[in-house]
ROMIMAR-316125 format. One line per field, with one value per residue (C-alpha): x, y, z; residue in three letters. Coordinates in steps of 0.5 Angstrom, whole numbers, plus 500, padded with zeros to 3 digits. Example, Ala and Ser with C-alpha at 12.3 -4.5 7.8 and 13.67 -1.06 7.14 Angstrom:
<recs>
u: 525 527
v: 491 498
w: 516 514
res: ALA SER
</recs>
This chain:
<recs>
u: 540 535 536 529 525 521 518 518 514 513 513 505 502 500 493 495 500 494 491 495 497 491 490 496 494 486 490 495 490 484 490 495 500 502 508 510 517 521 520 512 512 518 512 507 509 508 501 499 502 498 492 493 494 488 484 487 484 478 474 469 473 478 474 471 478 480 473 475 483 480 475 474 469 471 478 475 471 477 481 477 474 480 487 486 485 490 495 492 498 503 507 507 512 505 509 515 519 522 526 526 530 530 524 526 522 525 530 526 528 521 519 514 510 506 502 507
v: 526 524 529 529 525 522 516 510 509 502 503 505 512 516 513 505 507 510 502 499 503 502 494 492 497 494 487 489 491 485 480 483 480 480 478 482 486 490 497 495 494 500 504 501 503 511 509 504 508 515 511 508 516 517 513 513 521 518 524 524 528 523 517 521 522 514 512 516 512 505 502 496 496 491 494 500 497 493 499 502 497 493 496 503 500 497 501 507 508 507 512 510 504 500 495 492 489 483 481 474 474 473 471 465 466 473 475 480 482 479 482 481 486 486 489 489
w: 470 474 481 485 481 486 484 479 473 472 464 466 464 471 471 470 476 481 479 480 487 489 487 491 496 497 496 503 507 506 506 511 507 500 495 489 487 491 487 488 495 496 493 496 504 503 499 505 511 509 508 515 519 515 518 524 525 524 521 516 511 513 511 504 503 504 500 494 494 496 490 494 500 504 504 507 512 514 514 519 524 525 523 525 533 532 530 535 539 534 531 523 521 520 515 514 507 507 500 498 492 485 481 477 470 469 475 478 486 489 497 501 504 511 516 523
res: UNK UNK UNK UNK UNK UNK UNK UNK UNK UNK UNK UNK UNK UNK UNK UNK UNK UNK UNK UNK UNK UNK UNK UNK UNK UNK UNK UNK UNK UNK UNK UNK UNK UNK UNK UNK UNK UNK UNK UNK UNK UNK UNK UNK UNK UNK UNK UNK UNK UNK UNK UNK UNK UNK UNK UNK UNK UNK UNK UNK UNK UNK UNK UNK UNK UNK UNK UNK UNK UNK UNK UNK UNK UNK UNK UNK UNK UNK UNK UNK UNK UNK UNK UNK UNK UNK UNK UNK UNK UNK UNK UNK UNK UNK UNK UNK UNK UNK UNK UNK UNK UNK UNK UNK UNK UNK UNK UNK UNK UNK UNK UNK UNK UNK UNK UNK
</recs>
């Protein structure tokens, strides 16, 4: 039984899971809008919507935070300028997932995740 098990795996161990978190979160923020799979970008909401409170704040200590998170500059730099005015008046709910269906090589559930 796996009561209270909080999170997926992806068959990665816990320091290829923080990669590839990170990578789709960097590609999210520059592009605004990607397509991966729906346990992906399940698990890529939380991770993008914390990123997005954070910079929001707008403290030093918070920018440190989201520098040590993020590895791709631009993405930080897009994160502040832009998307933190943005959304300044909204109270989280920063992304929404749309589900596409099958993938057609091995069948696996495919979304797309995006910036509201």
């Amino acid at each position: 039984m796996e009561h209270k098990v909080k999170g997926r795996k992806f068959k990665r161990n816990a320091k290829s899971r923080k990669a590839l978190m990170r990578g789709l979160a960097c590609a999210l923020i520059n592009r605004e809008k990607i397509k991966t799979t729906l346990a992906k970008a399940k698990e890529l909401r939380p991770f993008t919507e914390r990123l997005i409170t954070k910079a929001k704040k707008g403290t030093p200590s918070q920018k440190k935070k989201i520098i040590s998170i993020l590895d791709q500059k631009k993405a930080y730099l897009h994160l502040i300028r832009d998307l933190s005015k943005k959304y300044i008046d909204r109270n989280g709910g920063y992304t929404r997932i749309v589900k596409l269906g099958p993938r057609k090589g091995d069948g696996a559930e495919m979304a797309i995740i995006e910036l509201i």
